[in-house]
NULO-612092 format. One record per residue (C-alpha): residue in three letters; x, y, z; residue number from 1. Coordinates in pm, 1 decimal, always signed. Layout:
% NULO-612092
[node "ala", [X, Y, Z], NUM]
...
END
This chain:
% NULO-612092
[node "unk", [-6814.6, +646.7, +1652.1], 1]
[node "unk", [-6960.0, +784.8, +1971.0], 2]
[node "unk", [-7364.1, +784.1, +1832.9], 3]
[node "unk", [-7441.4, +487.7, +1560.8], 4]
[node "unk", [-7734.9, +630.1, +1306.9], 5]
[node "unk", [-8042.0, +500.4, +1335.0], 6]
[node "unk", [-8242.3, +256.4, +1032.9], 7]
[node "unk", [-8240.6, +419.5, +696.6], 8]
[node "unk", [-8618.5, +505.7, +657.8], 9]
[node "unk", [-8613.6, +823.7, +430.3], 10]
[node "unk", [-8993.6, +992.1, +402.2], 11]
[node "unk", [-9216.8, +902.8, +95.5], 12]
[node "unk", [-9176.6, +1107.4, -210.1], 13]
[node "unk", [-9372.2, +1150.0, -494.3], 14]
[node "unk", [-9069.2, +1282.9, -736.4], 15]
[node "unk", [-9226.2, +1511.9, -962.9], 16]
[node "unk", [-8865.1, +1694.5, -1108.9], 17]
[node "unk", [-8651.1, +1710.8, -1337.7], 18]
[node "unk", [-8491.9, +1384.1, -1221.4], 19]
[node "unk", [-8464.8, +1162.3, -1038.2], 20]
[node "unk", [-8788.1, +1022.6, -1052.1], 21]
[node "unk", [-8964.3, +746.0, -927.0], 22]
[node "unk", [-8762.4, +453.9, -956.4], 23]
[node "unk", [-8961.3, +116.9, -1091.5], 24]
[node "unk", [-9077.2, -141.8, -830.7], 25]
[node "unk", [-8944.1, -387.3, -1069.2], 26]
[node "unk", [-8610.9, -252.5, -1129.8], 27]
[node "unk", [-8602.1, -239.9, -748.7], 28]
[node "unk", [-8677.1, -595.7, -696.1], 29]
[node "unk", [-8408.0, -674.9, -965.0], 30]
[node "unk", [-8149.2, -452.5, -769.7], 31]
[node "unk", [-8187.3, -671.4, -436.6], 32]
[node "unk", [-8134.7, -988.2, -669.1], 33]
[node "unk", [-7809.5, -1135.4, -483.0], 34]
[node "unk", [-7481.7, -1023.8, -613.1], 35]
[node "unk", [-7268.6, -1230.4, -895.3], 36]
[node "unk", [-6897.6, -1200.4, -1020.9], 37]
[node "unk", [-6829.2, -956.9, -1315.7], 38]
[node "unk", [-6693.4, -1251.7, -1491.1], 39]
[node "unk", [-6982.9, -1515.0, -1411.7], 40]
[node "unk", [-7130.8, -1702.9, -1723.1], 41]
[node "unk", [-7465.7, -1608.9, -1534.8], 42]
[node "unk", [-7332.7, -1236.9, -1526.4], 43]
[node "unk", [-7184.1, -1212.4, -1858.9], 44]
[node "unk", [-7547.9, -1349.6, -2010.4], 45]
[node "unk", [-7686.7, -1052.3, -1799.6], 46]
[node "unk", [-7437.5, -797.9, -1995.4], 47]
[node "unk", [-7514.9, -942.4, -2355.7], 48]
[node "unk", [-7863.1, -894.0, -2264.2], 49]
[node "unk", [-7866.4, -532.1, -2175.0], 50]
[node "unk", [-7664.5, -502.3, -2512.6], 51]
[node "unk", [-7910.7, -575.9, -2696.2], 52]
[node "unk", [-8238.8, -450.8, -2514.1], 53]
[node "unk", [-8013.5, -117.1, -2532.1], 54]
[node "unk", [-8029.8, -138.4, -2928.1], 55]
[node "unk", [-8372.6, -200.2, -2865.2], 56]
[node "unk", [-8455.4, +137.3, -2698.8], 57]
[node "unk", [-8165.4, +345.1, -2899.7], 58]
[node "unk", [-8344.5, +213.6, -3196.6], 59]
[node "unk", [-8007.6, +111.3, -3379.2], 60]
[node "unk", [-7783.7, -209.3, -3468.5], 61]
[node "unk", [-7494.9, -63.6, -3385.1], 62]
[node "unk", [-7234.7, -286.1, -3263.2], 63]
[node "unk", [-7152.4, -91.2, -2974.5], 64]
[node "unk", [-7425.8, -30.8, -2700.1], 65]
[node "unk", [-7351.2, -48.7, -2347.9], 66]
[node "unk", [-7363.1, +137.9, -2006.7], 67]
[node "unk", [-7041.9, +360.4, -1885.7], 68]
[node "unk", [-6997.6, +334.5, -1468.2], 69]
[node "unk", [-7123.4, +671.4, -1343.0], 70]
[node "unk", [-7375.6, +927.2, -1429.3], 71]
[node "unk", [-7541.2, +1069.4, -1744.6], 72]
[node "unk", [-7209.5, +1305.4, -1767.2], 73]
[node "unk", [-6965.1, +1029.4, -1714.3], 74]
[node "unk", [-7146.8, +912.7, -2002.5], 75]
[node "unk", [-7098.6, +1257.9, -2197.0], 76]
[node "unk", [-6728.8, +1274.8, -2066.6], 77]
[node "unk", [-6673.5, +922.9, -2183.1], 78]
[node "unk", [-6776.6, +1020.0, -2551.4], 79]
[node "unk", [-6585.4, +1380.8, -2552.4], 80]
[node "unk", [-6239.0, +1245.2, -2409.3], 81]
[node "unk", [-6246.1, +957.5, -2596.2], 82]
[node "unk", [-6333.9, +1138.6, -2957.8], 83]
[node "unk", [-6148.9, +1424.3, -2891.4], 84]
[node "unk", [-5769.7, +1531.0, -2892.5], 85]
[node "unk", [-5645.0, +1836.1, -2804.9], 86]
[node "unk", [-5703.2, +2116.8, -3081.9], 87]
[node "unk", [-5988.0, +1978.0, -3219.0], 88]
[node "unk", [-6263.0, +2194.8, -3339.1], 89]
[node "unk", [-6595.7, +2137.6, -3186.8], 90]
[node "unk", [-6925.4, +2319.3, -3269.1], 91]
[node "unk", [-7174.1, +2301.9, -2952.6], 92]
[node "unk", [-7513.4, +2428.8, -2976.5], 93]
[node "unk", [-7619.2, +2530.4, -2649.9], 94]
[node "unk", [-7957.0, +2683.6, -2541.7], 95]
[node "unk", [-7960.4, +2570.2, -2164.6], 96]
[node "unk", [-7743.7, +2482.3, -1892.8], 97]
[node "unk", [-7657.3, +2092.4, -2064.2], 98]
[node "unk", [-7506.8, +2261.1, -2334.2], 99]
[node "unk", [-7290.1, +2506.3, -2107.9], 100]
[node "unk", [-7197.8, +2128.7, -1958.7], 101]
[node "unk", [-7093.9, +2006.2, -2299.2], 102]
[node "unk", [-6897.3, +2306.4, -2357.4], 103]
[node "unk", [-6678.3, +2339.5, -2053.2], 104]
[node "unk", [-6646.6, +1916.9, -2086.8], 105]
[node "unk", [-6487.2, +1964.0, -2446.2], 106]
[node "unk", [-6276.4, +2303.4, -2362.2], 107]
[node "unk", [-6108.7, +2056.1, -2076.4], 108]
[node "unk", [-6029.2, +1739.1, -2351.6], 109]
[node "unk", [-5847.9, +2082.3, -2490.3], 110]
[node "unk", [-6090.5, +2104.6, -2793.8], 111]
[node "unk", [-6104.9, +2443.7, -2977.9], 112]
[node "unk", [-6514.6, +2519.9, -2877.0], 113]
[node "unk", [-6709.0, +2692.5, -3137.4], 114]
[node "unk", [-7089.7, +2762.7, -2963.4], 115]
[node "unk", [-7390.0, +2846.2, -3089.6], 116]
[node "unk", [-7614.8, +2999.2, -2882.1], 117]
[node "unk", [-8004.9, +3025.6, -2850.8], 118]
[node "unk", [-8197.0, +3190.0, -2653.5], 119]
[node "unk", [-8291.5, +2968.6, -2327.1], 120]
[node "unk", [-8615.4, +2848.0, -2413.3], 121]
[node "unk", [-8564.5, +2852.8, -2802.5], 122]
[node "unk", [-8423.4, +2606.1, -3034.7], 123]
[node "unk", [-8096.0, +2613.6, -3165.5], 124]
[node "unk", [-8147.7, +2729.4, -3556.6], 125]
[node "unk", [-7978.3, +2435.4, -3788.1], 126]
[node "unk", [-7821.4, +2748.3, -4020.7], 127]
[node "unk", [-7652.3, +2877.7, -3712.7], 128]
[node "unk", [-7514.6, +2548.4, -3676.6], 129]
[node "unk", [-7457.0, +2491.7, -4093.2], 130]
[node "unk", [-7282.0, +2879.7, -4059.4], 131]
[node "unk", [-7052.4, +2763.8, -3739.7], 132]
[node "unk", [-6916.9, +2468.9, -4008.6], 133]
[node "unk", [-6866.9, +2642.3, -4297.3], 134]
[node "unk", [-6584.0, +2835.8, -4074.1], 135]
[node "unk", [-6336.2, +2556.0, -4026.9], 136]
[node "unk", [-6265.9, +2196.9, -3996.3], 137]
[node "unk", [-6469.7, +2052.1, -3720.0], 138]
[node "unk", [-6472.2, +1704.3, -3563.1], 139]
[node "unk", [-6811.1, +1689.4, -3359.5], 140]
[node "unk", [-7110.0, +1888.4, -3350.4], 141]
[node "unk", [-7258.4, +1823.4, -2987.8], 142]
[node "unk", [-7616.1, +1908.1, -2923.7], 143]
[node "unk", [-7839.2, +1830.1, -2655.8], 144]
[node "unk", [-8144.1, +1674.1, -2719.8], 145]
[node "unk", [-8346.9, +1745.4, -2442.4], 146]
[node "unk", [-8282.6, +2003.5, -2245.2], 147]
[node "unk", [-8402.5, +1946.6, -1905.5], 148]
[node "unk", [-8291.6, +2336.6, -1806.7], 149]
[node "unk", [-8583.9, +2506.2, -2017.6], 150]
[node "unk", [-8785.0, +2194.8, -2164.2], 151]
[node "unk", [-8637.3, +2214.6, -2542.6], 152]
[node "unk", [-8663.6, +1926.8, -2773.8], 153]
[node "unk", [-8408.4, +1997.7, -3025.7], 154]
[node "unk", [-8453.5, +1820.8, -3395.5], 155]
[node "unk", [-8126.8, +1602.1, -3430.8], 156]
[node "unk", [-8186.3, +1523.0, -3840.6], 157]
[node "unk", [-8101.5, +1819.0, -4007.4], 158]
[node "unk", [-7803.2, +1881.2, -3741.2], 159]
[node "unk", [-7660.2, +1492.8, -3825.2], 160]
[node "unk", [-7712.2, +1581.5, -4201.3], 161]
[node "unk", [-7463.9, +1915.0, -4189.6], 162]
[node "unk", [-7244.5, +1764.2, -3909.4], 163]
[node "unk", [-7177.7, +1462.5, -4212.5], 164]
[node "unk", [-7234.7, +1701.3, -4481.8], 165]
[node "unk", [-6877.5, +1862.2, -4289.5], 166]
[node "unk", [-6743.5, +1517.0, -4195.9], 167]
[node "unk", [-6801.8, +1582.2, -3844.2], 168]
[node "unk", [-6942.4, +1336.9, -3570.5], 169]
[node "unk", [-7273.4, +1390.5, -3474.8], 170]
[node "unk", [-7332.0, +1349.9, -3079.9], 171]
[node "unk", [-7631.9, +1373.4, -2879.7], 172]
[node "unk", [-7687.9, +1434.5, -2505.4], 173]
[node "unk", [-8020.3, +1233.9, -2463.8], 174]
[node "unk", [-7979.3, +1130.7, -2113.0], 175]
[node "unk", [-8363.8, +1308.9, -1985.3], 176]
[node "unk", [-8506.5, +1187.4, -2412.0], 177]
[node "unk", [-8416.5, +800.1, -2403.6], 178]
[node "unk", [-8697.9, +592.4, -2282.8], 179]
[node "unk", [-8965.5, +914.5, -2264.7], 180]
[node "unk", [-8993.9, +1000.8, -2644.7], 181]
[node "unk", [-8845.3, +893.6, -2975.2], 182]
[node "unk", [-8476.5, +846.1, -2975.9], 183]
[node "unk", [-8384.1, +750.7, -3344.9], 184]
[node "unk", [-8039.6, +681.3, -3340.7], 185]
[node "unk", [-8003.5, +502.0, -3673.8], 186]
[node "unk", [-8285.0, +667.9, -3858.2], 187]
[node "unk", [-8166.8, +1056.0, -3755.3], 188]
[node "unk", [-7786.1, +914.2, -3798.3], 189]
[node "unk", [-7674.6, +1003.1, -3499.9], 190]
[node "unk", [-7300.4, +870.1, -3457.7], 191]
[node "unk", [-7279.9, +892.7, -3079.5], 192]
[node "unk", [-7574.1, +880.7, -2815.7], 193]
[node "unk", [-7576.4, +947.7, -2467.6], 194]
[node "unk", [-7834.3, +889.6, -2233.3], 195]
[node "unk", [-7888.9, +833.8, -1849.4], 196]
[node "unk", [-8090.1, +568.6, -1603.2], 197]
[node "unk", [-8236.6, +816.3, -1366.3], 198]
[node "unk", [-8498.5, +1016.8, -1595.3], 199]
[node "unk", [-8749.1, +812.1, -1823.7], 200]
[node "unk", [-8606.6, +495.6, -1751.9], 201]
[node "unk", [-8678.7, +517.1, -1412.9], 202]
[node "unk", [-8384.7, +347.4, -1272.4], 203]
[node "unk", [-8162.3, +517.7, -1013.2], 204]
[node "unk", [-7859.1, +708.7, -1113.1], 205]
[node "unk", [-7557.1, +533.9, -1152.4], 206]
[node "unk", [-7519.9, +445.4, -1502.9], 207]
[node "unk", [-7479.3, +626.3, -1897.8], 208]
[node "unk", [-7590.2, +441.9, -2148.7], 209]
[node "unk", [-7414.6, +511.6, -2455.3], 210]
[node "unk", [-7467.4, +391.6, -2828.8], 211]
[node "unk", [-7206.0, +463.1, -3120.6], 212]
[node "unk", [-7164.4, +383.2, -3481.9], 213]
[node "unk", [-6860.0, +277.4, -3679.7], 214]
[node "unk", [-6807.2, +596.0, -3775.1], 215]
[node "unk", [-6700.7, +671.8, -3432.9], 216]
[node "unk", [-6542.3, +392.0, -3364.1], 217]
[node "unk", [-6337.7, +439.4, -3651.7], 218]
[node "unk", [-6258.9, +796.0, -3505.4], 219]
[node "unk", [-6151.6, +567.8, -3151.2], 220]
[node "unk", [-5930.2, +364.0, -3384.9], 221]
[node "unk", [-5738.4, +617.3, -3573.2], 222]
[node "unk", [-5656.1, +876.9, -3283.3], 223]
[node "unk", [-5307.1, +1019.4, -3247.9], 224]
[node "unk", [-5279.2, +1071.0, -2891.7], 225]
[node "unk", [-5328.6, +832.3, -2614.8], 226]
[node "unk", [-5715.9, +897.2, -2412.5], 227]
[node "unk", [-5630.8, +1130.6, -2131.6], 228]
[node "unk", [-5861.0, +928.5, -1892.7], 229]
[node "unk", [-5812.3, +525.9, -1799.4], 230]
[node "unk", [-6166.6, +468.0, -1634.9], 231]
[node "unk", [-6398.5, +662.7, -1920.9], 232]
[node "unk", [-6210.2, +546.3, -2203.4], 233]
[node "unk", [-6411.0, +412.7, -2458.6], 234]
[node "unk", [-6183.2, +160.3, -2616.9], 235]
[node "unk", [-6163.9, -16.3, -2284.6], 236]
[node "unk", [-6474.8, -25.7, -2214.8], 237]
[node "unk", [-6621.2, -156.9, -2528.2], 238]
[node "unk", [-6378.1, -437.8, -2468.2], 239]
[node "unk", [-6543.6, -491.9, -2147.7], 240]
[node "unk", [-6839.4, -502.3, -2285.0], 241]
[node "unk", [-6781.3, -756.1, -2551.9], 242]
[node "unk", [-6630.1, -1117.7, -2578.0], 243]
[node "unk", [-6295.0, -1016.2, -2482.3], 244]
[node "unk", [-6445.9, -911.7, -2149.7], 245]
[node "unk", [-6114.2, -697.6, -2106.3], 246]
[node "unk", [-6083.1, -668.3, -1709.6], 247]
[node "unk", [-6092.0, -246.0, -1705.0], 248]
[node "unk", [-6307.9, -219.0, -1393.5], 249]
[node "unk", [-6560.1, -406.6, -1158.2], 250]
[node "unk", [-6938.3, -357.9, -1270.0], 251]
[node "unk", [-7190.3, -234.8, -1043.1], 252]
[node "unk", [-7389.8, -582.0, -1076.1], 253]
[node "unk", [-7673.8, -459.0, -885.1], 254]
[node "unk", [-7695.4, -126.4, -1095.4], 255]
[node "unk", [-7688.7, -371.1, -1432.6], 256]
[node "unk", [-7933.8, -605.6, -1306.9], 257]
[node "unk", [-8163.7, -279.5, -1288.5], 258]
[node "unk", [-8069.8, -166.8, -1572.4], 259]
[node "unk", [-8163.2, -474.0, -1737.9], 260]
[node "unk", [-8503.4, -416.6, -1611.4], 261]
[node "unk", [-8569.5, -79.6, -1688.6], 262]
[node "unk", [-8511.9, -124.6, -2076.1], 263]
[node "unk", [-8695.2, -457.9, -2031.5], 264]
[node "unk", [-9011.0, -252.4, -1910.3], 265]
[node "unk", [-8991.7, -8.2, -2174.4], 266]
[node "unk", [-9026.2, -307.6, -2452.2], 267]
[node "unk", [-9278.1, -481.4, -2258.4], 268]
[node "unk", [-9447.7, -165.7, -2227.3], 269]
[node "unk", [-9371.4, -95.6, -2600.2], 270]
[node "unk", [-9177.1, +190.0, -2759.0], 271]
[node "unk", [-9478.5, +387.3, -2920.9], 272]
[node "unk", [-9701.8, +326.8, -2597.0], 273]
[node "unk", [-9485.9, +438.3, -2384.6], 274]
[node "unk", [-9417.9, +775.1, -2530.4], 275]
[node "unk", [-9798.0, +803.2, -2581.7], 276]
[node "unk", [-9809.5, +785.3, -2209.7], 277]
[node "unk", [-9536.7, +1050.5, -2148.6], 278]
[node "unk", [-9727.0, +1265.3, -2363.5], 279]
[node "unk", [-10088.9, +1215.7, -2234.9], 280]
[node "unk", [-9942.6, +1284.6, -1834.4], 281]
[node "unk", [-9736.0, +1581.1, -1942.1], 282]
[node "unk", [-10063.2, +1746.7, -2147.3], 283]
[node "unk", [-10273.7, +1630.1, -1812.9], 284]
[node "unk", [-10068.4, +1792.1, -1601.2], 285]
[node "unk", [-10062.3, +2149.3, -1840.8], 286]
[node "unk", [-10439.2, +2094.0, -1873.7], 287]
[node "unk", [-10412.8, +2151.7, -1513.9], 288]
[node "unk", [-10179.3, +2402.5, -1484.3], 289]
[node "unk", [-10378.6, +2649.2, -1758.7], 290]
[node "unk", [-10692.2, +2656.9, -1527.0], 291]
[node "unk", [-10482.9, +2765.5, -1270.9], 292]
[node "unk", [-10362.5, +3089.9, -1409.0], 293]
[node "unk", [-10031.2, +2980.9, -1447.0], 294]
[node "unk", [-9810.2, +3055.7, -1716.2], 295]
[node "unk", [-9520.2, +2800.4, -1932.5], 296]
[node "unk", [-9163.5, +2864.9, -2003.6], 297]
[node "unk", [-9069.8, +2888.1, -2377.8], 298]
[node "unk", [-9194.5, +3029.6, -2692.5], 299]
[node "unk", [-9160.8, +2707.8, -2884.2], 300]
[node "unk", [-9458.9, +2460.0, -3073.7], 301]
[node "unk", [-9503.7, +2153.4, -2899.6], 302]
[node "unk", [-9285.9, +1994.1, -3148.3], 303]
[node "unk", [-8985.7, +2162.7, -3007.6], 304]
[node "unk", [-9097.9, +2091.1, -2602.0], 305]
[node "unk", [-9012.5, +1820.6, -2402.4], 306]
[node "unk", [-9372.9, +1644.0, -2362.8], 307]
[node "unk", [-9254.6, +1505.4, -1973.6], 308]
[node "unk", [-9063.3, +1816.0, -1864.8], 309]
[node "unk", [-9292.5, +2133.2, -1828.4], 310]
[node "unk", [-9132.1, +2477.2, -1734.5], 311]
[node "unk", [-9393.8, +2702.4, -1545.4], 312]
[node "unk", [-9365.4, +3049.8, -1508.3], 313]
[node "unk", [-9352.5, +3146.6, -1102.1], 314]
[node "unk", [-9627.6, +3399.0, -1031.9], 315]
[node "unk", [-9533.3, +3767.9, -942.3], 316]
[node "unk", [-9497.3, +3830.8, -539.4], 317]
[node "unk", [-9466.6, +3433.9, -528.0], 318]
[node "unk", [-9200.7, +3273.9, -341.6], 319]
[node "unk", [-9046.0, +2979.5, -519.9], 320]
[node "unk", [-8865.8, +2855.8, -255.4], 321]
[node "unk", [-9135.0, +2856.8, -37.1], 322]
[node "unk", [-9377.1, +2680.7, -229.5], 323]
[node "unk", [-9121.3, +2385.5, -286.5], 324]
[node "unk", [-9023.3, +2340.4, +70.7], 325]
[node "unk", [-9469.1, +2291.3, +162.3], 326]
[node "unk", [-9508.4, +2103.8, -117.7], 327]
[node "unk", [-9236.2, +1863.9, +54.6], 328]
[node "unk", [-9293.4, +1886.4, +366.7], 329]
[node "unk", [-9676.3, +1879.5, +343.9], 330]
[node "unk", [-9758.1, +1668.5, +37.9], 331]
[node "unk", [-9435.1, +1464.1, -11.9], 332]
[node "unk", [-9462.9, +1587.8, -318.6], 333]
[node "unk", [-9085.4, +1735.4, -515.9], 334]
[node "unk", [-9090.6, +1942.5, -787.8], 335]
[node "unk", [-8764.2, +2130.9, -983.7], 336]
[node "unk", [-8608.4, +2443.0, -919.6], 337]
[node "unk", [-8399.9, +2644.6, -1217.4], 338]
[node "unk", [-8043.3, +2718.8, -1304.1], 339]
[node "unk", [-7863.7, +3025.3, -1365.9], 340]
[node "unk", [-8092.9, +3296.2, -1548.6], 341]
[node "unk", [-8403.6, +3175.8, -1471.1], 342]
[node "unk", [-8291.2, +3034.5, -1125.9], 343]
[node "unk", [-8620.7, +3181.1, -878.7], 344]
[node "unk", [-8835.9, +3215.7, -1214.1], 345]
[node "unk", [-8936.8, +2926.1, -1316.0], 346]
[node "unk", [-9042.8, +2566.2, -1190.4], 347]
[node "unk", [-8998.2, +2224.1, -1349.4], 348]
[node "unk", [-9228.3, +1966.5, -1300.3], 349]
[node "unk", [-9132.6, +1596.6, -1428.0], 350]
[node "unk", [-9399.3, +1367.8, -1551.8], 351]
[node "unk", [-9116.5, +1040.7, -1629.1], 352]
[node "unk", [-9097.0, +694.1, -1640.2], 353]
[node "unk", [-9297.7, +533.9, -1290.0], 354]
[node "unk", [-9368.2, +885.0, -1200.6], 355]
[node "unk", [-9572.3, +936.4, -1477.9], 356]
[node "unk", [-9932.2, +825.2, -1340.3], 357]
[node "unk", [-10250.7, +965.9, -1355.8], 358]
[node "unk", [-10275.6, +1005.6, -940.9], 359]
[node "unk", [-9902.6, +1130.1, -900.0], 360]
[node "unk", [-10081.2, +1426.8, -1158.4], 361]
[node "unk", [-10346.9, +1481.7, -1013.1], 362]
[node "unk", [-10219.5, +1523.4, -613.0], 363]
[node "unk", [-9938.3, +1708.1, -775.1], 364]
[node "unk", [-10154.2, +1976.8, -898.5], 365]
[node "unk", [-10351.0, +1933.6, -582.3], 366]
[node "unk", [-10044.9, +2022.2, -381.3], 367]
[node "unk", [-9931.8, +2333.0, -640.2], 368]
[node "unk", [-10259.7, +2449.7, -568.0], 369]
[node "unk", [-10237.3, +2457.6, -177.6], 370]
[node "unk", [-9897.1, +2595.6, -159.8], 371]
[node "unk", [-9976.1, +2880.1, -434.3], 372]
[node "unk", [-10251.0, +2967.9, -208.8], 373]
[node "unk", [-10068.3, +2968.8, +121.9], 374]
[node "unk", [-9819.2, +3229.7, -61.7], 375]
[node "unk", [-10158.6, +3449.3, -150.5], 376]
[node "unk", [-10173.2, +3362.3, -485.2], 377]
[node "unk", [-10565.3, +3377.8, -607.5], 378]
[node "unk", [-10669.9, +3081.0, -832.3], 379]
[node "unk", [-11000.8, +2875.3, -789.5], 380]
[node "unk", [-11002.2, +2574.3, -570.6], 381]
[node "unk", [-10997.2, +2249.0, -726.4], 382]
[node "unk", [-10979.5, +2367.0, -1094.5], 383]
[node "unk", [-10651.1, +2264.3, -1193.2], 384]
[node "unk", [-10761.8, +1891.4, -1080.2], 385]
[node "unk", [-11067.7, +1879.7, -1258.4], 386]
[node "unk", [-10883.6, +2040.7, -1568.3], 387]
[node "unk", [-10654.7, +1728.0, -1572.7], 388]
[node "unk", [-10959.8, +1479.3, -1495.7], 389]
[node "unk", [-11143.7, +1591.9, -1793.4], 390]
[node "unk", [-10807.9, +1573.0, -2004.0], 391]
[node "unk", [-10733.1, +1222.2, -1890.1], 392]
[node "unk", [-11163.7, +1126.3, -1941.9], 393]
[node "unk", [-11133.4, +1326.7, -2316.8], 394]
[node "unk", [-10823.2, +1070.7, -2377.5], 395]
[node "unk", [-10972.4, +747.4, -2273.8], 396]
[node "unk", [-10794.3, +771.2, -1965.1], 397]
[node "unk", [-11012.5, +666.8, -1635.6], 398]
[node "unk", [-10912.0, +595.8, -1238.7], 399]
[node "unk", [-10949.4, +202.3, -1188.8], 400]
[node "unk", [-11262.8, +94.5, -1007.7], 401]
[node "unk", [-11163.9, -144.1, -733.1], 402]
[node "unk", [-11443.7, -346.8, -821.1], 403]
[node "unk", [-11450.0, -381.9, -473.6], 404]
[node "unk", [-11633.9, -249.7, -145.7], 405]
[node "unk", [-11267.1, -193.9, +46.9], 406]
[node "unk", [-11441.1, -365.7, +344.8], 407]
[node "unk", [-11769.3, -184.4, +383.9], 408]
[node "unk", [-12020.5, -450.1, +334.2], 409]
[node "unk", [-12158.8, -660.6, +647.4], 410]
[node "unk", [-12048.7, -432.4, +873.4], 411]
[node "unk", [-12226.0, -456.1, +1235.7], 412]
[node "unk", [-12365.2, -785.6, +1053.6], 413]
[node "unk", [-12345.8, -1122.5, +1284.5], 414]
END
């Protein structure tokens, strides 16, 4: 090629959406570890490993527990081709743009889709659901745990109980939940979890963890038709990822090896502290965002809202656009646009994994503020900061003192 690109040296970013966020310095490091075979002892130790710190963070004993090759939604596909033949009946209960993914993902495995539909911003209502199975035979309800569209936290017990109560799978899209808040899978009996690396984990994109019971894998067992796809089929890939170590494809090594340390930092971190901490940076950051005169997406209680995803109405004669492309350019700092109805009405703003730090917060809301203002939108200076200081001081949460002078003693001394 005529002109060879210069060094890769992309600006700083303090990732403040719906995802990607902030990827772990650890899980970094552990990324740039030097490559092994898929079929090294040293390798296959590495994959037995992530087994079971994946049980760890699903919360289950399942046998099965492993990461699918691609995204969150190779992940969902994975689960819905592999469950599914054609004319099944499905119930999906959708109330965002994830669910309108899990419905177009079944209708192409050829699955007869029943939805049930909320409002965006409101819960899906379990008798909806319990009406939806009382119509027919049905082999999965799917349901979205955390909708990252509109910042719903959908209650997965009751749904598991009437999915069973139907003999119907229960699966979950909790690729934005896993890692950020309480993911239950054996307590809620959930039969099929999905989740992703790039949200609460804070590991890049590039793999789906997935968790299933023996229900499902009983479903695998007893299909009649072969699984339309080779590379997301589940049977494969569970005996990849056990001692058969089937050869179906070649691992991303580098993506496991961060893997490994993302779910190793959650349990070093601890489960129950480090939801505490998603929920004390998301109520920071709303603290904040009250003072300011702005208002939140969603008529829910804060039961039934994602504590690290946080919908905010966009003022009236406000340009959304606008204030996302200066808070880039000036601040570094990305926050989340919308999709489909509320596209241009509403921003998200991520508080996840290694994003989720009391100074990320604050120059956050420091950078919302100066952009709101550059569009003409009156609010008073520096309020939304000190909202979020006083929320982080009320909670036991201070900034670290150096302990230090940073240089400033016995200077012009001889």
């Amino acid at each position: 090629m005529a002109d060879v690109p210069g060094d890769l040296l992309p600006g700083p970013r303090i990732l403040l959406g719906p995802g990607p966020t902030m990827a772990d310095p650890r899980v970094l490091r552990a990324m740039a570890t030097p490559l092994l075979g898929q079929f090294d002892p040293e390798f296959t130790a590495v994959m037995n490993e992530v087994m079971e710190l994946l049980r760890a963070v699903f919360q289950t004993d399942n046998e099965r527990a492993f990461p699918v090759p691609g995204t969150g939604r190779a992940g969902l596909e994975a689960a819905m081709v592999s469950l599914l033949e054609p004319g099944d009946r499905v119930v999906v209960a959708e109330c965002g743009r994830f669910g309108l993914l899990m419905i177009e993902i079944a209708e192409r495995c050829g699955a007869t889709v029943v939805p049930v539909r909320a409002e965006w911003g409101r819960m899906v209502e379990p008798a909806a659901v319990a009406k939806a199975l009382e119509a027919g035979p049905t082999r999965m309800v799917a349901v979205v745990h955390g909708e990252t569209s509109t910042g719903v936290l959908q209650p997965l017990d009751e749904l598991a109980r009437l999915a069973h109560a139907h003999d119907a799978l229960l699966m979950t899209d909790a690729v934005v939940t896993l890692g950020g808040c309480e993911v239950a899978t054996d307590r809620w009996e959930a039969d099929v979890v999905v989740a992703g690396t790039q949200k609460c984990l804070s590991c890049p994109s590039g793999l789906a963890p997935i968790t299933y019971n023996a229900r499902a894998e009983a479903v695998l067992g007893n299909r009649r038709t072969r699984i339309r796809s080779n590379y997301l089929d589940l049977v494969q890939l569970q005996r990849y990822w056990s001692p058969d170590r089937f050869n179906h494809h070649t691992a991303p090594t580098s993506m496991v090896f961060g893997l490994r340390e993302a779910l190793r930092a959650c349990l070093v971190e601890g489960l129950e502290a480090r939801f505490e901490r998603h929920r004390r940076h998301g109520a920071a950051l709303r603290a904040g965002l009250e003072v300011m005169g702005l208002r939140l997406f969603g008529s829910e209680p804060e039961s039934g809202r994602l504590p690290f995803i946080t919908p905010v109405m966009v003022p009236d004669g406000v340009d959304e656009l606008r204030v996302r492309q200066r808070m880039v350019s000036e601040f570094g700092v990305e926050i989340g646009a919308a999709f489909g109805p509320l596209q241009g009405k509403i921003w998200r703003i991520g508080t996840m994994g290694y994003s989720a730090q009391r100074q990320n917060i604050l120059l956050g809301l420091a950078a919302l503020e100066a952009s709101l203002s550059a569009e003409g939108f009156s609010l008073p200076r520096g309020a939304g900061v000190a909202a979020a200081a006083v929320h982080y001081q009320k909670s036991g949460v201070h900034h670290d003192d150096t302990g230090d002078s940073l240089g400033a003693r016995g200077t012009g001394q001889y």
